[in-house]
TORKOL-4160 file (C-alpha; in steps of 0.2 Angstrom, whole numbers, padded with zeros to 4 digits, m for minus):
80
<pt num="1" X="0377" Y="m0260" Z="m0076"/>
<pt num="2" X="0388" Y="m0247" Z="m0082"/>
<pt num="3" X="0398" Y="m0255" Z="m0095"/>
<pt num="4" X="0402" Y="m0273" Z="m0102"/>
<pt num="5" X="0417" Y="m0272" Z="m0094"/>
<pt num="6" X="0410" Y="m0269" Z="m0074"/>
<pt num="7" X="0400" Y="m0285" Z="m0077"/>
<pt num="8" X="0417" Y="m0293" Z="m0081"/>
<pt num="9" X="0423" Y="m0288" Z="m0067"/>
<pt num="10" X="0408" Y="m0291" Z="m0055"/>
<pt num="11" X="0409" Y="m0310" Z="m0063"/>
<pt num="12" X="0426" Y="m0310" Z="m0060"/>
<pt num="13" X="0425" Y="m0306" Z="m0043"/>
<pt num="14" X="0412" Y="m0319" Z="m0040"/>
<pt num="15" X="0420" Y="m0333" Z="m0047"/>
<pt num="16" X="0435" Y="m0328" Z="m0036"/>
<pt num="17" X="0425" Y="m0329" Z="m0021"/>
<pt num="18" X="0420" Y="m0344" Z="m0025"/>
<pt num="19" X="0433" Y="m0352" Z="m0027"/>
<pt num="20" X="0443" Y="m0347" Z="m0009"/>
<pt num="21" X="0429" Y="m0354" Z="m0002"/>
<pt num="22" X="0431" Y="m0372" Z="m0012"/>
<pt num="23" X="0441" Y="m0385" Z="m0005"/>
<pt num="24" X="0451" Y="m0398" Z="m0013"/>
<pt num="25" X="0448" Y="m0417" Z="m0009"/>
<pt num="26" X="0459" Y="m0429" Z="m0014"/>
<pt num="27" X="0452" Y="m0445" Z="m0017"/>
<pt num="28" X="0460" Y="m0462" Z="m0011"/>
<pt num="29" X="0456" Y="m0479" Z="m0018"/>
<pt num="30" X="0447" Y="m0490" Z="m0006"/>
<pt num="31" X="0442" Y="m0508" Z="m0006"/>
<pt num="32" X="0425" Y="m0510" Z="0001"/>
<pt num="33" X="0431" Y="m0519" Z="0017"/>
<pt num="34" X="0444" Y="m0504" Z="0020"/>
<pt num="35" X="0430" Y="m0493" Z="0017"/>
<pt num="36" X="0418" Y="m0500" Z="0029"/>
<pt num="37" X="0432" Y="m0499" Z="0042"/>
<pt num="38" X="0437" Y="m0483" Z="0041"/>
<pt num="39" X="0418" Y="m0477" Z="0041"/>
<pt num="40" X="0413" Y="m0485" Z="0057"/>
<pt num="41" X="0431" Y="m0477" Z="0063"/>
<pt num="42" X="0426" Y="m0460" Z="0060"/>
<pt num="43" X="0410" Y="m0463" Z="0066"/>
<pt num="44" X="0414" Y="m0470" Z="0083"/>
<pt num="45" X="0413" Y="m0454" Z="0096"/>
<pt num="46" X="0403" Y="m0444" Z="0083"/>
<pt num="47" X="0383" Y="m0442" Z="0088"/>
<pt num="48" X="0380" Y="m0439" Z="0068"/>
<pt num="49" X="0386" Y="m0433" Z="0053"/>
<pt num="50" X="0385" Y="m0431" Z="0033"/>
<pt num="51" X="0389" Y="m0444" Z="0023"/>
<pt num="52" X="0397" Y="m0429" Z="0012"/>
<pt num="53" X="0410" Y="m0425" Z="0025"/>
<pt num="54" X="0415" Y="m0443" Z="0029"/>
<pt num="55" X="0421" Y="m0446" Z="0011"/>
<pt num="56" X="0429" Y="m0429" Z="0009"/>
<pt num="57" X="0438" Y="m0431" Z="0029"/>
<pt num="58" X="0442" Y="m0451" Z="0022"/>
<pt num="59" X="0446" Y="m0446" Z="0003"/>
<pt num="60" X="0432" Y="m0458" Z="m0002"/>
<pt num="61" X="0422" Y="m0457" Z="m0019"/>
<pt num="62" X="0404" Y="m0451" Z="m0014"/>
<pt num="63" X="0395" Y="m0466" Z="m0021"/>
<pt num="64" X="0405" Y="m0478" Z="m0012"/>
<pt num="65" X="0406" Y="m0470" Z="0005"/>
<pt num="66" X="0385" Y="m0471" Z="0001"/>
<pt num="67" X="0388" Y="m0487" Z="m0004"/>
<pt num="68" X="0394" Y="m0490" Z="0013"/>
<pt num="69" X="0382" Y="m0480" Z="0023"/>
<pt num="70" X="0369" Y="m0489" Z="0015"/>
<pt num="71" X="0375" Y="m0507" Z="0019"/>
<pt num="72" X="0382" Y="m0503" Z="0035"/>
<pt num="73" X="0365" Y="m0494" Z="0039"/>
<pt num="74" X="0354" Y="m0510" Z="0034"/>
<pt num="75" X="0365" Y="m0522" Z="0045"/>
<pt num="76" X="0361" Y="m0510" Z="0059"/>
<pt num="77" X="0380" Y="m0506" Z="0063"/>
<pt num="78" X="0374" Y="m0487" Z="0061"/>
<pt num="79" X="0357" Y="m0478" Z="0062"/>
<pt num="80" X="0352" Y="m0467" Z="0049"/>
């Protein structure tokens, strides 16, 4: 580095990048019920899929759309 004020920059420019590339999610509320619907919804037609991208494509809080996976998982209405 040349000067404090390059590595500002390079840091700058990193942080930018960054953040083009994030994505907003806005998250819904869901009851469980709704939840569990919506999940086997999204699912249906899809061979496989993170559990990541259902909650950010349904707007869910990550625990509960693992909280859903989980149950729906152990009832065998999906395979994990």
């Amino acid at each position: 580095m040349r000067s404090r004020t390059e590595f500002v920059e390079r840091a700058v420019e990193t942080y930018v990048d960054e953040l083009r590339e994030a994505r907003i999610v806005v998250v819904k509320e869901w009851t469980e019920a709704k939840a569990r619907a919506a999940v086997l919804r999204f699912l249906k037609g899809r061979p496989a899929t993170y559990v990541t991208d259902i909650a950010e494509a349904l707007g869910m809080e990550l625990d509960l759309a693992f909280r859903v996976v989980g149950a729906l998982g152990k009832e065998g209405k999906i395979v994990g």
